[in-house]
N, C-alpha and C positions, 0 to 999 in steps of 0.2 A: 406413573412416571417411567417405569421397566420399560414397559410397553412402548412408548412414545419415542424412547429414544433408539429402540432395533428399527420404529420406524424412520427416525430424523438419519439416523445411519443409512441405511437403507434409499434412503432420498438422495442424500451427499453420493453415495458410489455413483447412482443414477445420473447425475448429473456430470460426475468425473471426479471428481474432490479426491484427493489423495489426502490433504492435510488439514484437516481445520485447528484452529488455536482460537478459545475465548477466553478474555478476562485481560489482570494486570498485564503490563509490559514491562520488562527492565531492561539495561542492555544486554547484562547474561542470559535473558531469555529470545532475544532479537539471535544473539550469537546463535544458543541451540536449536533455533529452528531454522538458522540459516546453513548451519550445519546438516542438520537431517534432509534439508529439500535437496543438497546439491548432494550427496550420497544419491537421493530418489532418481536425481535426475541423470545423475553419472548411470545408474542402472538401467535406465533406457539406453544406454548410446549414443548419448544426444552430444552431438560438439562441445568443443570451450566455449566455444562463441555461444551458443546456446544456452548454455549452463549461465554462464557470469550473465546474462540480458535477462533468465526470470529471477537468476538470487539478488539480482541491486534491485531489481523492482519489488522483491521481498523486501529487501532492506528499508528502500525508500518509505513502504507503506505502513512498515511495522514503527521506524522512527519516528512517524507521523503521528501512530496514533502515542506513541512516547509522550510525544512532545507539547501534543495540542488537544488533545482527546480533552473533554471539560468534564468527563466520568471520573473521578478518581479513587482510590479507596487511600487512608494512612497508616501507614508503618508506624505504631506508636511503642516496639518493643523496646527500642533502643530511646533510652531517656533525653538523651542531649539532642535526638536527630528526631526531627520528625517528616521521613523521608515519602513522599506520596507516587504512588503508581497509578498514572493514566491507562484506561478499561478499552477495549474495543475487540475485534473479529477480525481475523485474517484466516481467506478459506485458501486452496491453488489446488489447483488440477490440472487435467486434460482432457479435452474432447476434442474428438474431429482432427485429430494430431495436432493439435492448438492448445499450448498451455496457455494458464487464465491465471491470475492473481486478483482474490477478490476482499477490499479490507470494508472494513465499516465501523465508526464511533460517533459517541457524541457531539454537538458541536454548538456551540450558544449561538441562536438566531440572528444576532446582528451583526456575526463575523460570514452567514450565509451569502450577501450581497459580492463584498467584496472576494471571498474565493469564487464564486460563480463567475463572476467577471472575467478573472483572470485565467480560471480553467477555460473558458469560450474562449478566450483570446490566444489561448494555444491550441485550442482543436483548427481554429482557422490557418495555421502556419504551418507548412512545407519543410520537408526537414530542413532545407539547408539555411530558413529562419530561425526556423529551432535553434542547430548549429549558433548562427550570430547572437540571437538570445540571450542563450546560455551566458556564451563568452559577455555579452553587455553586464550582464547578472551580475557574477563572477567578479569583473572589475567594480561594482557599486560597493561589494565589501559585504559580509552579514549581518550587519545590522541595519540594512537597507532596506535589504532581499527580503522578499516574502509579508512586509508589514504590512501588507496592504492583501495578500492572500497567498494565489500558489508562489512559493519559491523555489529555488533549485532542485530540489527531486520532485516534483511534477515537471517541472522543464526536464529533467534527465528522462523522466518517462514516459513522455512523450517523441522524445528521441529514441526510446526503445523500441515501441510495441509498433506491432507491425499493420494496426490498424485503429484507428481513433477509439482513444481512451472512453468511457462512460460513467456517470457519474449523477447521483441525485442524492432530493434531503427532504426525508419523509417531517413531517412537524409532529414530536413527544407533547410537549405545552406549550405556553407564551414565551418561553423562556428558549426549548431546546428542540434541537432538530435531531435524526439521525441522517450523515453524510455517508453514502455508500461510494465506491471507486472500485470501478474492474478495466483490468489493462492485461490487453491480448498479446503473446508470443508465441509466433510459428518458428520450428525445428530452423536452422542456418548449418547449413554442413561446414563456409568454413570461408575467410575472407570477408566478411560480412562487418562493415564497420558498427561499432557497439557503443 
């Protein structure tokens, strides 16, 4: 196990990985890694513009696996609460002066259809659909959004990255897949709508 991990380490630098995160999710944990990446990234010299386009696609992908991840572990200290934390992977780097955002969870097989769908139906759209998208989204209200698959933050990150999103789902059983998503951002010195 020692061993395996100087090399899994080892691999991550290789590739560009500055950050990896696996396991639960909370919001206080979305918060401190959203914290650390934009320190990371403030240390390159990277714009605001720059910075705020890989921390909301941080955000978007860490709430996601929050939210819908089907891995969960429970919280059974607190008697009255039995509060449960959805499991998944959020890697980020940079290669190639290209920061990368890479998440992966869980996901039950017959929710796989319906988000496939809807992720293809935003890799085919041009930003300034995206743009109207969005805004349609938005007006439908949140309990609309998204029931049927990607919602609002894949429409936002899609709008972000600066070159089509990617995205697959390897099959665990009959039951569960694993959903991977990587969404690419190049450096913007400044004017750059986000």
């Amino acid at each position: 196990m020692l061993n395996d991990l100087c090399v899994f380490q080892k691999n991550l630098k290789n590739k560009g990985v500055f950050f990896a995160f696996s396991g639960p999710l909370s919001q206080q944990v979305i918060i401190d890694i959203s914290n650390i990446i934009k320190k990371r990234i403030t240390m390159e010299h990277e714009s605001t513009y720059t910075n705020l386009r890989v921390l909301s696609i941080v955000i978007e992908l860490a709430q996601n696996i929050a939210k819908y991840s089907s891995e969960t572990i429970f919280d059974e200290t607190t008697p009255n609460i039995k509060e449960n934390f959805r499991c998944g992977i959020i890697l980020i780097g940079k290669k190639d002066n290209e920061y990368f955002v890479v998440s992966g969870n869980n996901i039950q097989n017959q929710k796989i259809e319906p988000l496939s769908s809807s992720l293809n139906s935003l890799l085919q759209m041009n930003k300034e659909s995206l743009k109207q998208f969005y805004k349609e989204q938005r007006r439908k209200g949140p309990s609309m959004v998204g029931r049927l698959g990607a919602g609002l933050g894949f429409i936002e990150i899609a709008r972000k990255v600066n070159r089509p999103f990617e995205f697959a789902f390897n099959t665990i059983d009959e039951d569960t897949s694993f959903f991977s998503f990587t969404a690419t951002v190049c450096p913007v010195t400044s004017g750059a709508e986000i």
